[in-house]
PDB file with one MODEL, atoms N, CA, C and O in Angstrom:
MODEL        1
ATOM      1  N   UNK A   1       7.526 -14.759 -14.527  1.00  0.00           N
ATOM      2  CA  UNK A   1       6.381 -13.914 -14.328  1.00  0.00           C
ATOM      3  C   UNK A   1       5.115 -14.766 -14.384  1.00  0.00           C
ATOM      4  O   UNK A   1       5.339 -15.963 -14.564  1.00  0.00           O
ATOM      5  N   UNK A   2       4.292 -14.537 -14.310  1.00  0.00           N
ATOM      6  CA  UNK A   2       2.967 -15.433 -13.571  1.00  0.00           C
ATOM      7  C   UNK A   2       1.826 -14.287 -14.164  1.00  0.00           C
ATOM      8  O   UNK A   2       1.977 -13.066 -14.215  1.00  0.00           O
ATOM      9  N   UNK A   3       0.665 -15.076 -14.584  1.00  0.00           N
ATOM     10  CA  UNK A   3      -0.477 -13.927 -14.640  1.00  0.00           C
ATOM     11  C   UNK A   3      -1.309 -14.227 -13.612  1.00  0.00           C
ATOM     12  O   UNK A   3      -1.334 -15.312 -13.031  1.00  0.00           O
ATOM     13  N   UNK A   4      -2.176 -13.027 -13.313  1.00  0.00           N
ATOM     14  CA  UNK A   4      -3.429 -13.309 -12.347  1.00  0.00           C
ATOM     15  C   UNK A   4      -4.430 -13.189 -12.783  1.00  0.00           C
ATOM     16  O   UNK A   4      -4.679 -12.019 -13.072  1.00  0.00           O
ATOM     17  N   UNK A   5      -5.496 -14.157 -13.072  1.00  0.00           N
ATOM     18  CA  UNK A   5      -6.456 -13.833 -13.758  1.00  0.00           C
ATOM     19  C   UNK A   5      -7.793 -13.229 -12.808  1.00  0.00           C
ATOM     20  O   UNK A   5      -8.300 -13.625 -11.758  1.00  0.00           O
ATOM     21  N   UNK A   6      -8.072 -12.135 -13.681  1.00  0.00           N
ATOM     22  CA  UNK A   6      -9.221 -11.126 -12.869  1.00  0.00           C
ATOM     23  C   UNK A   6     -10.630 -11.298 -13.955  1.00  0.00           C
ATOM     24  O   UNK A   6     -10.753 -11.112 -15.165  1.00  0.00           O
ATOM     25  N   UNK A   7     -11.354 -11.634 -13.141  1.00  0.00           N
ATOM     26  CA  UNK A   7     -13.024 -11.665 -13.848  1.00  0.00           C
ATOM     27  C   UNK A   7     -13.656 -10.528 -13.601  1.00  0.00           C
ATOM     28  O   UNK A   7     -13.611 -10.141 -12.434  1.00  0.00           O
ATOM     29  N   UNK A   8     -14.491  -9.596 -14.718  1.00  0.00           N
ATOM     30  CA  UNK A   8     -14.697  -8.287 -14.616  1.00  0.00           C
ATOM     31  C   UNK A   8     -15.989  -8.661 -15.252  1.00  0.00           C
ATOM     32  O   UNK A   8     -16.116  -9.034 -16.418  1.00  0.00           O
ATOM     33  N   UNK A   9     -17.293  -8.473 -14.037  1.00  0.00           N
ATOM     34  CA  UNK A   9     -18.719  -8.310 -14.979  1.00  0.00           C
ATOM     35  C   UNK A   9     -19.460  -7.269 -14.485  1.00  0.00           C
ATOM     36  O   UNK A   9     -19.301  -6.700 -13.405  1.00  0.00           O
ATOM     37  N   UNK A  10     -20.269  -7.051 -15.324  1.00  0.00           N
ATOM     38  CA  UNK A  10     -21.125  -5.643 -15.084  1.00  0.00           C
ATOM     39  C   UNK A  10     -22.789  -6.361 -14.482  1.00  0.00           C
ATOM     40  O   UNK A  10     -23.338  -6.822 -15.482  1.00  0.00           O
ATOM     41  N   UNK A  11     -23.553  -6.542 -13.412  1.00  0.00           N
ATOM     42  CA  UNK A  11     -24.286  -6.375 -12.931  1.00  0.00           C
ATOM     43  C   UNK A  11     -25.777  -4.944 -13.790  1.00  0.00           C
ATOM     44  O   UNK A  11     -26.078  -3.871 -13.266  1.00  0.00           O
ATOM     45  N   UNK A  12     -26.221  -5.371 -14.806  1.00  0.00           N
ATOM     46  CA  UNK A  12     -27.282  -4.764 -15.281  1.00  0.00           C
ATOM     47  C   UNK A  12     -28.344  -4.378 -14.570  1.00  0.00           C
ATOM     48  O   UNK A  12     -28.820  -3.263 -14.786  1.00  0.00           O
ATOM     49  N   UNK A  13     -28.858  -5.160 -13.675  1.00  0.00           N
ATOM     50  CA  UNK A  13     -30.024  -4.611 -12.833  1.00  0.00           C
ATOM     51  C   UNK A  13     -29.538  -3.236 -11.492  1.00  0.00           C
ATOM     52  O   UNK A  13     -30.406  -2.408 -11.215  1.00  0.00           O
ATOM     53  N   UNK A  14     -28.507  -3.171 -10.967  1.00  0.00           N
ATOM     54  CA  UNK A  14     -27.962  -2.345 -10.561  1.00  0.00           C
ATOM     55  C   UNK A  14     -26.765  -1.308 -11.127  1.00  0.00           C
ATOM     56  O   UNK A  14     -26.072  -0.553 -10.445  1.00  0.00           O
ATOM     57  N   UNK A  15     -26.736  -1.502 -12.574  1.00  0.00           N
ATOM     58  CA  UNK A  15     -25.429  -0.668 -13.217  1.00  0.00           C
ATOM     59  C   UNK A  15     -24.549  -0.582 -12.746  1.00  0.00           C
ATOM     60  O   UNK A  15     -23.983   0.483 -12.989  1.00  0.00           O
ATOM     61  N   UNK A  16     -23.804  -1.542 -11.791  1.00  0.00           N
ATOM     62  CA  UNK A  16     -22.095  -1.524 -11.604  1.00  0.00           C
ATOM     63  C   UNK A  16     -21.536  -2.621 -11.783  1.00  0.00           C
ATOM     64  O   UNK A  16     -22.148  -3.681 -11.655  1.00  0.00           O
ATOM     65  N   UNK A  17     -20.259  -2.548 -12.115  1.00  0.00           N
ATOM     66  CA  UNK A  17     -19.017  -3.454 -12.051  1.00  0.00           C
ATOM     67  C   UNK A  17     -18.862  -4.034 -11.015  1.00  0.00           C
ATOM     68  O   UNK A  17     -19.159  -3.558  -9.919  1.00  0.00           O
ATOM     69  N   UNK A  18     -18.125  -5.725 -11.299  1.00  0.00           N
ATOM     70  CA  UNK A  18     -18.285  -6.221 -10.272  1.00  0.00           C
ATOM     71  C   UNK A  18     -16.701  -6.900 -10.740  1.00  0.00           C
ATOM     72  O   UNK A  18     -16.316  -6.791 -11.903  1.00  0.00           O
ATOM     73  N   UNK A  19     -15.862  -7.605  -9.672  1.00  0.00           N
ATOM     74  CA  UNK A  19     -14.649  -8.517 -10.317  1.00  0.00           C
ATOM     75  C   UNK A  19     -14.629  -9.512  -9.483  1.00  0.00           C
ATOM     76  O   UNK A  19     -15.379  -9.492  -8.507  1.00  0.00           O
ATOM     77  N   UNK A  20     -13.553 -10.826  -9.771  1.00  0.00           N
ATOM     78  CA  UNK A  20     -13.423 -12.407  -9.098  1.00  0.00           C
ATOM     79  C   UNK A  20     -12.178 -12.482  -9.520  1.00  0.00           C
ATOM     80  O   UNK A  20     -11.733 -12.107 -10.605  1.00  0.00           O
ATOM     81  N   UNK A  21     -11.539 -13.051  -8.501  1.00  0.00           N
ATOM     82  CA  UNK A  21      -9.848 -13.088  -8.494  1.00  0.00           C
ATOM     83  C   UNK A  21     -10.185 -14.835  -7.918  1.00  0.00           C
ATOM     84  O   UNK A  21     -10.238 -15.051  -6.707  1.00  0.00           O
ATOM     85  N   UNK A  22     -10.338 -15.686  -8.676  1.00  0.00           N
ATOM     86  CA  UNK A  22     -10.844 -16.915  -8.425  1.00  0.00           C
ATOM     87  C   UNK A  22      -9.030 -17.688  -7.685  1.00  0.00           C
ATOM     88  O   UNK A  22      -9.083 -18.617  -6.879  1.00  0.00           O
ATOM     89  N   UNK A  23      -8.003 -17.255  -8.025  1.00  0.00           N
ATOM     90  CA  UNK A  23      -6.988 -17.671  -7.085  1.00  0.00           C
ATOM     91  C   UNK A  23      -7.140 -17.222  -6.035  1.00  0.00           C
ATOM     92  O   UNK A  23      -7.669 -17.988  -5.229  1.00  0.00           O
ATOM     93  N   UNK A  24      -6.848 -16.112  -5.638  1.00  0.00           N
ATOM     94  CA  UNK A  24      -7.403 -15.295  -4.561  1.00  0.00           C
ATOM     95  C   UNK A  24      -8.627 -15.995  -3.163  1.00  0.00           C
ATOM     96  O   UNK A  24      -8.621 -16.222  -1.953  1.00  0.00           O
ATOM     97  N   UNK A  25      -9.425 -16.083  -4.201  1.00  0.00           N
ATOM     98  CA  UNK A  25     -11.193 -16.176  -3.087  1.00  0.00           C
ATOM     99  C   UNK A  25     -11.409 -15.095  -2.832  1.00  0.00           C
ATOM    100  O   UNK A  25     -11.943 -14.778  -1.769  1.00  0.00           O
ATOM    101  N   UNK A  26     -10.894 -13.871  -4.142  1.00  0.00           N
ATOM    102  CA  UNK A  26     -11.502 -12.603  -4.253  1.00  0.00           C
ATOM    103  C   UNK A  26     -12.921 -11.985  -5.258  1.00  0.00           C
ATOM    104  O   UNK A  26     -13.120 -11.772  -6.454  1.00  0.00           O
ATOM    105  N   UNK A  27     -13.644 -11.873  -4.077  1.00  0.00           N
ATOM    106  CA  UNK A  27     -14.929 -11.003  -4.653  1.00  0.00           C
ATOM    107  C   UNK A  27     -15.223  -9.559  -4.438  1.00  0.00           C
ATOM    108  O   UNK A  27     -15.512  -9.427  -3.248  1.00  0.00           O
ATOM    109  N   UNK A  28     -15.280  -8.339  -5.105  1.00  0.00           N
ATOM    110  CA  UNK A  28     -15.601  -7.603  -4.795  1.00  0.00           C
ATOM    111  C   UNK A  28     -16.293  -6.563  -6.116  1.00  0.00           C
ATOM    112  O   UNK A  28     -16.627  -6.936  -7.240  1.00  0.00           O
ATOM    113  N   UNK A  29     -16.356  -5.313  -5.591  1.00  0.00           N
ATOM    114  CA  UNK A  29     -17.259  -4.192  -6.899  1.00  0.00           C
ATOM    115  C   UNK A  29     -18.305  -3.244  -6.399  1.00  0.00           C
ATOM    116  O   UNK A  29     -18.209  -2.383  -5.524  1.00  0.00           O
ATOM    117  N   UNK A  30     -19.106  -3.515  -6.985  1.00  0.00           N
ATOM    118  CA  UNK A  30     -20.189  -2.082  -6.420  1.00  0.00           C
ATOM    119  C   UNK A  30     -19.769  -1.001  -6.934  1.00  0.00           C
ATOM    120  O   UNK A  30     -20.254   0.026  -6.459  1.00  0.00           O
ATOM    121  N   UNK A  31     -18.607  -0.839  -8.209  1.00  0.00           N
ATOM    122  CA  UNK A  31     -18.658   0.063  -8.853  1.00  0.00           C
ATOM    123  C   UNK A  31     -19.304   0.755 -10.379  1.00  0.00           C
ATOM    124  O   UNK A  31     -19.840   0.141 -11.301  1.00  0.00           O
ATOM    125  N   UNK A  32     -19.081   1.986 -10.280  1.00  0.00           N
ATOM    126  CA  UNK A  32     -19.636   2.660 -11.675  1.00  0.00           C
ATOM    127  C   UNK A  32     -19.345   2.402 -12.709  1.00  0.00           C
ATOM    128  O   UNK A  32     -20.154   2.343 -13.635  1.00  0.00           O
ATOM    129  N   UNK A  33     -17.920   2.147 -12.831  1.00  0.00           N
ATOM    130  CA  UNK A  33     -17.974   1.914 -13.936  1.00  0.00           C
ATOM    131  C   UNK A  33     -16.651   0.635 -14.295  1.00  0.00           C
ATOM    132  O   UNK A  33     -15.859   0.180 -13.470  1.00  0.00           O
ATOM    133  N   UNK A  34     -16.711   0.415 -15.209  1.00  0.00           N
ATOM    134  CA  UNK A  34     -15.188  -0.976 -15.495  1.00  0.00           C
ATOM    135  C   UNK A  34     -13.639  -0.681 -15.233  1.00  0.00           C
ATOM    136  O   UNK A  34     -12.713  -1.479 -15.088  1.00  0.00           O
ATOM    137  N   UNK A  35     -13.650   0.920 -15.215  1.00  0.00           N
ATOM    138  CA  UNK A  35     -12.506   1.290 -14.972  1.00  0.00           C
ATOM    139  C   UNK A  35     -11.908   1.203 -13.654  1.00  0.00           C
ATOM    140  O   UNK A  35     -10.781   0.816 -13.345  1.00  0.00           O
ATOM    141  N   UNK A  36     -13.159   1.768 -12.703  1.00  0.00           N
ATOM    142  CA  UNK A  36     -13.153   2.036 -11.324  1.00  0.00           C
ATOM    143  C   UNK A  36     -13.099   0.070 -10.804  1.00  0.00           C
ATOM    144  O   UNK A  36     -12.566  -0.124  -9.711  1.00  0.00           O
ATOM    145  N   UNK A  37     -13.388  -0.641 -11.225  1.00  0.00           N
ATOM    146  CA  UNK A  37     -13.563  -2.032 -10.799  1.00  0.00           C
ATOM    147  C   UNK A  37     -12.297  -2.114 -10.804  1.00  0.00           C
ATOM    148  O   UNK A  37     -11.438  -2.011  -9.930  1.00  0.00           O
ATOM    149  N   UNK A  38     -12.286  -2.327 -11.978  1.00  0.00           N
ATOM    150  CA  UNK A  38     -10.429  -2.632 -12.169  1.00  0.00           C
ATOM    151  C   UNK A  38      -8.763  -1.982 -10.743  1.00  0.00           C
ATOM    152  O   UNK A  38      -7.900  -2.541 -10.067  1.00  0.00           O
ATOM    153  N   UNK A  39      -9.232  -0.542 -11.030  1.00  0.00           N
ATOM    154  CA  UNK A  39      -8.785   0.343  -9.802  1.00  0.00           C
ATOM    155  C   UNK A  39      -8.944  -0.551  -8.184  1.00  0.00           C
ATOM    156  O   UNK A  39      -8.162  -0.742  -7.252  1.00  0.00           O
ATOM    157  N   UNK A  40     -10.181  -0.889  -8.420  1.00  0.00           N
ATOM    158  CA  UNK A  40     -10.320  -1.207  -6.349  1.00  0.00           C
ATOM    159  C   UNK A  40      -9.856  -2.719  -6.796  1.00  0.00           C
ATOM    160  O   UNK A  40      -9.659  -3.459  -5.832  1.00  0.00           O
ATOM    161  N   UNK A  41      -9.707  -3.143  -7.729  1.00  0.00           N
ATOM    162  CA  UNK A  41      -9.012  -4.855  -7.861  1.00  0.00           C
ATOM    163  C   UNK A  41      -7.744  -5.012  -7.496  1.00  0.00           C
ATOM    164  O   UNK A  41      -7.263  -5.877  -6.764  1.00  0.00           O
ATOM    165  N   UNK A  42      -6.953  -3.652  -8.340  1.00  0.00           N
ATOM    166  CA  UNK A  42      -5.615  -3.490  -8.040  1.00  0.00           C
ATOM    167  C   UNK A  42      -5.449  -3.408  -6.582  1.00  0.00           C
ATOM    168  O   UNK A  42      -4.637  -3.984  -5.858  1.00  0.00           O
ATOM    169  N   UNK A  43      -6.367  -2.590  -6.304  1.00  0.00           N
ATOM    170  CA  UNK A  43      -5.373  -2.347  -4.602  1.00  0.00           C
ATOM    171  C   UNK A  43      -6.103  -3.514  -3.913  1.00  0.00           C
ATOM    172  O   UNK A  43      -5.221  -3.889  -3.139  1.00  0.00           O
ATOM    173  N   UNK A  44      -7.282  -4.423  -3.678  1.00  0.00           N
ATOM    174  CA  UNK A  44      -7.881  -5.612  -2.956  1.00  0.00           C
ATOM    175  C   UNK A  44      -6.205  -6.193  -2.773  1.00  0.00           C
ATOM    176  O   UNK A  44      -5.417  -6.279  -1.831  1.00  0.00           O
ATOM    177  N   UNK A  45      -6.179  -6.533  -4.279  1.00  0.00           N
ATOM    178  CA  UNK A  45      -5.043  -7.926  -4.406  1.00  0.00           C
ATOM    179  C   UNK A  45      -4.177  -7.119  -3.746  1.00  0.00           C
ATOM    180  O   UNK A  45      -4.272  -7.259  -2.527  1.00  0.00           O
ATOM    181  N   UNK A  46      -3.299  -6.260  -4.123  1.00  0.00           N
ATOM    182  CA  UNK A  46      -2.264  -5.517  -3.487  1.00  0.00           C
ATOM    183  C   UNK A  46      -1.994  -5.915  -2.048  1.00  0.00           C
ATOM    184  O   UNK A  46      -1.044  -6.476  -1.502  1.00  0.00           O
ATOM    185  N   UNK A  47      -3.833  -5.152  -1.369  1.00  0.00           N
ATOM    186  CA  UNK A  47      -3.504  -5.338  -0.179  1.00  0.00           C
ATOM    187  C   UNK A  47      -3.661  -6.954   0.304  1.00  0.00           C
ATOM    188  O   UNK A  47      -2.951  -7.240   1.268  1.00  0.00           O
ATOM    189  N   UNK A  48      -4.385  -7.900  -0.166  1.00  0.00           N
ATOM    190  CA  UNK A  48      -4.499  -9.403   0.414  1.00  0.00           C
ATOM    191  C   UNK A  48      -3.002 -10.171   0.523  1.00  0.00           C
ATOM    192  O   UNK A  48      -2.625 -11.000   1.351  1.00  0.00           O
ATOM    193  N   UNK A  49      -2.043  -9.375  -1.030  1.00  0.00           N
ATOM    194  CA  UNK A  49      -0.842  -9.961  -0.687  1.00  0.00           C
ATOM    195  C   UNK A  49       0.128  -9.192  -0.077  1.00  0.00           C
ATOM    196  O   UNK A  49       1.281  -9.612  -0.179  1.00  0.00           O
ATOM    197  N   UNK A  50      -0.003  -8.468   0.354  1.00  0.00           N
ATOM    198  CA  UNK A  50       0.695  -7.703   2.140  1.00  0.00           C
ATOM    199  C   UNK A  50      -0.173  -8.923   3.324  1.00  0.00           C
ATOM    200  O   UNK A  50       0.102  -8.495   4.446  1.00  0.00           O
ATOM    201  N   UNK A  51      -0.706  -9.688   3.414  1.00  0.00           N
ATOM    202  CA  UNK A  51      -0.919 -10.032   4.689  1.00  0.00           C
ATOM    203  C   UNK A  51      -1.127  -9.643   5.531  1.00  0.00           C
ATOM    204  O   UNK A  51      -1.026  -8.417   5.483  1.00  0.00           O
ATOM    205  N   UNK A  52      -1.582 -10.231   7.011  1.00  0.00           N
ATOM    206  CA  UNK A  52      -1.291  -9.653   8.393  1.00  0.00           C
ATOM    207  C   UNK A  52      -0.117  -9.832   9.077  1.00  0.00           C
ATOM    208  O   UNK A  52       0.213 -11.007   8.914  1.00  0.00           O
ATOM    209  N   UNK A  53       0.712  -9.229   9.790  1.00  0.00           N
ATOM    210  CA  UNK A  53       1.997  -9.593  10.381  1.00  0.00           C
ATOM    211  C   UNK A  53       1.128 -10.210  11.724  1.00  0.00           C
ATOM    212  O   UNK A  53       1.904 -10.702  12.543  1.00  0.00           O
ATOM    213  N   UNK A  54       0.065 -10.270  12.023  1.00  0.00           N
ATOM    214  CA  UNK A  54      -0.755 -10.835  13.134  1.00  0.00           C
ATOM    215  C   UNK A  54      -0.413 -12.411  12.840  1.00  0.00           C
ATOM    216  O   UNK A  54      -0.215 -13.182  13.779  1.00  0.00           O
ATOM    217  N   UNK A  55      -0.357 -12.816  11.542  1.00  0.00           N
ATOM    218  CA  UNK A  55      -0.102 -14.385  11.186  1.00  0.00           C
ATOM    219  C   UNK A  55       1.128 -14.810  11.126  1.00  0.00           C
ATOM    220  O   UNK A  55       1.324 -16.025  11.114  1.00  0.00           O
ATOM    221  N   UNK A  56       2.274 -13.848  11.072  1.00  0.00           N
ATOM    222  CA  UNK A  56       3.628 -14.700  10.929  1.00  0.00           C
ATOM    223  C   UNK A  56       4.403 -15.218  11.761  1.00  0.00           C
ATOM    224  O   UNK A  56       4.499 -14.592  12.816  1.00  0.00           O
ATOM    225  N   UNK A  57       4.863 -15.935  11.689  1.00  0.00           N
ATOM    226  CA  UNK A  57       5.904 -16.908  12.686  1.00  0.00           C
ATOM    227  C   UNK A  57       6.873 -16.203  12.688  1.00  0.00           C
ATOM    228  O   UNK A  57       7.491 -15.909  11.665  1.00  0.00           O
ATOM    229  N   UNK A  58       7.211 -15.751  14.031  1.00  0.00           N
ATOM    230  CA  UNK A  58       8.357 -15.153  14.426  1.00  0.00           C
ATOM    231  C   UNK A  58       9.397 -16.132  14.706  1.00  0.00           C
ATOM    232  O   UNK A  58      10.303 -15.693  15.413  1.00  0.00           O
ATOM    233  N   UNK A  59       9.494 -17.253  14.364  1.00  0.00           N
ATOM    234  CA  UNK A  59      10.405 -18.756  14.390  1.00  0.00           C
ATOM    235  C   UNK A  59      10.939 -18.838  13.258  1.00  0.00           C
ATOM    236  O   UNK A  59      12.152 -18.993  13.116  1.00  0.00           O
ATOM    237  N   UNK A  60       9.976 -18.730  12.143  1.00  0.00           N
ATOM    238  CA  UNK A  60      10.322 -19.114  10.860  1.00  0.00           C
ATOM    239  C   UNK A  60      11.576 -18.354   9.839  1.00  0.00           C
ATOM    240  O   UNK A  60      11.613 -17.125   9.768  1.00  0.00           O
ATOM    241  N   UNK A  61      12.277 -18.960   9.305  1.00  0.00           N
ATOM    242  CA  UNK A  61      13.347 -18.574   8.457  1.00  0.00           C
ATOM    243  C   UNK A  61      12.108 -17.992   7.500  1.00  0.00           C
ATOM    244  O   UNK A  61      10.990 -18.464   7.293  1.00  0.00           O
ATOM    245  N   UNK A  62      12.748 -16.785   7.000  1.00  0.00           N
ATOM    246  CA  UNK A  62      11.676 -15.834   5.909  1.00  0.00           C
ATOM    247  C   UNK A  62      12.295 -15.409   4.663  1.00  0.00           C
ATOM    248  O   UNK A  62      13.284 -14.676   4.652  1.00  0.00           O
ATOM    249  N   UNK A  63      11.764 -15.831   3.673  1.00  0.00           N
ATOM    250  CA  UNK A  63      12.686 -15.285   2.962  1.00  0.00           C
ATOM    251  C   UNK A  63      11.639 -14.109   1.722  1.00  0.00           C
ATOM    252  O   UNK A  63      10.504 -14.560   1.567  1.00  0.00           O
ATOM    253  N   UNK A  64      11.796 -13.336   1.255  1.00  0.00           N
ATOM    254  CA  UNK A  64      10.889 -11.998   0.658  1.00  0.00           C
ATOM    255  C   UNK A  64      10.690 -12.186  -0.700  1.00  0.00           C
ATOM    256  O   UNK A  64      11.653 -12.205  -1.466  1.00  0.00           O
ATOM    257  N   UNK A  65       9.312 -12.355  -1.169  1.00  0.00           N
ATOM    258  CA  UNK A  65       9.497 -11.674  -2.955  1.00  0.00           C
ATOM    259  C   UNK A  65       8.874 -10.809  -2.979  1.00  0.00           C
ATOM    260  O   UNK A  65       7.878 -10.450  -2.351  1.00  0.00           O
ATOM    261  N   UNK A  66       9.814 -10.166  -4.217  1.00  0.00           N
ATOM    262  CA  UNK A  66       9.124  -8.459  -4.646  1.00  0.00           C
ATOM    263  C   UNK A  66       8.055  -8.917  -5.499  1.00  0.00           C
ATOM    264  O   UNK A  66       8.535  -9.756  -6.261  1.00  0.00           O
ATOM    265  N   UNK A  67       6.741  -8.737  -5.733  1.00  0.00           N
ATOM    266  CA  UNK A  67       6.025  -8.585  -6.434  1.00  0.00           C
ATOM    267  C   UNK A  67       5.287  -7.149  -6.671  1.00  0.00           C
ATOM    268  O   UNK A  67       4.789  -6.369  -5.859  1.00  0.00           O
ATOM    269  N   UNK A  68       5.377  -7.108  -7.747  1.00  0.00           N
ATOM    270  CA  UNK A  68       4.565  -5.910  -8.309  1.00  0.00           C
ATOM    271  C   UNK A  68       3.221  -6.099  -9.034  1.00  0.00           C
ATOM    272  O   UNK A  68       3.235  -7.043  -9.824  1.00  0.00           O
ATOM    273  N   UNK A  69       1.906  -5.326  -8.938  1.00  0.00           N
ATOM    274  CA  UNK A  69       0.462  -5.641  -9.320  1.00  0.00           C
ATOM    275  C   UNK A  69       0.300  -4.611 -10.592  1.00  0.00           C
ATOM    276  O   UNK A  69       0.297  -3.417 -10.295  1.00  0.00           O
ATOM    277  N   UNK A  70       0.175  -4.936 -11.891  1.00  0.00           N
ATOM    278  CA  UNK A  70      -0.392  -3.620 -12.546  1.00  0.00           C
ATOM    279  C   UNK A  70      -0.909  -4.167 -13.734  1.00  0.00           C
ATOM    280  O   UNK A  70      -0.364  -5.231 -14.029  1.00  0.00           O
ATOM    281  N   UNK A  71      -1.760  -3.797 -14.493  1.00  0.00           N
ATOM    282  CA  UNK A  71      -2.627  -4.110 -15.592  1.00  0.00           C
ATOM    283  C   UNK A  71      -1.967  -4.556 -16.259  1.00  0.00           C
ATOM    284  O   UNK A  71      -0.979  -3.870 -16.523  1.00  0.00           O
ATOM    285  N   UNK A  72      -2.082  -6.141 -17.042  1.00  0.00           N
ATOM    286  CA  UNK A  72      -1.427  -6.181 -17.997  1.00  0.00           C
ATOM    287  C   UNK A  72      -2.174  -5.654 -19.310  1.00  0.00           C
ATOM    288  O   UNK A  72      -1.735  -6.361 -20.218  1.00  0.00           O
ATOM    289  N   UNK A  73      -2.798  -5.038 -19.667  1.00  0.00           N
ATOM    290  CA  UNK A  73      -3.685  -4.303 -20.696  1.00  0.00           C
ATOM    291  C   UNK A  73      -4.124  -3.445 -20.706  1.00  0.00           C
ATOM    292  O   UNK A  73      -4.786  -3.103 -21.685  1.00  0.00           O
TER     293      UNK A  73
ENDMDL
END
């Protein structure tokens, strides 16, 4: 098992949550509150590691891992 580390800051001059998935080259937020950050983090990563099938090699031997995304806390 592997962790992913997620950076969660709150933006004071505009009152929302913001997060950084620094493996990734994930930035995102603009939310209300820390909970809701967390929420649109889960599904970003979720969806960045689904990919595009626009990129895969239809040549290539493939082989699948199951990964699953959920809070560890």
């Amino acid at each position: 098992m592997s962790t992913l580390r997620v950076e969660l800051f709150c933006d004071d001059e505009v009152a929302n949550w913001h997060y950084r998935v620094p493996a990734l080259g994930i930035n995102g937020g603009g939310c209300r509150t820390r909970a809701e950050a967390e929420v649109d983090c889960l599904s970003v990563v979720s969806f960045a590691l689904e990919g595009d099938p626009r990129d895969y090699d239809s040549e290539a031997d493939v082989v699948s891992f199951e990964v699953s995304i959920t809070s560890a806390g």
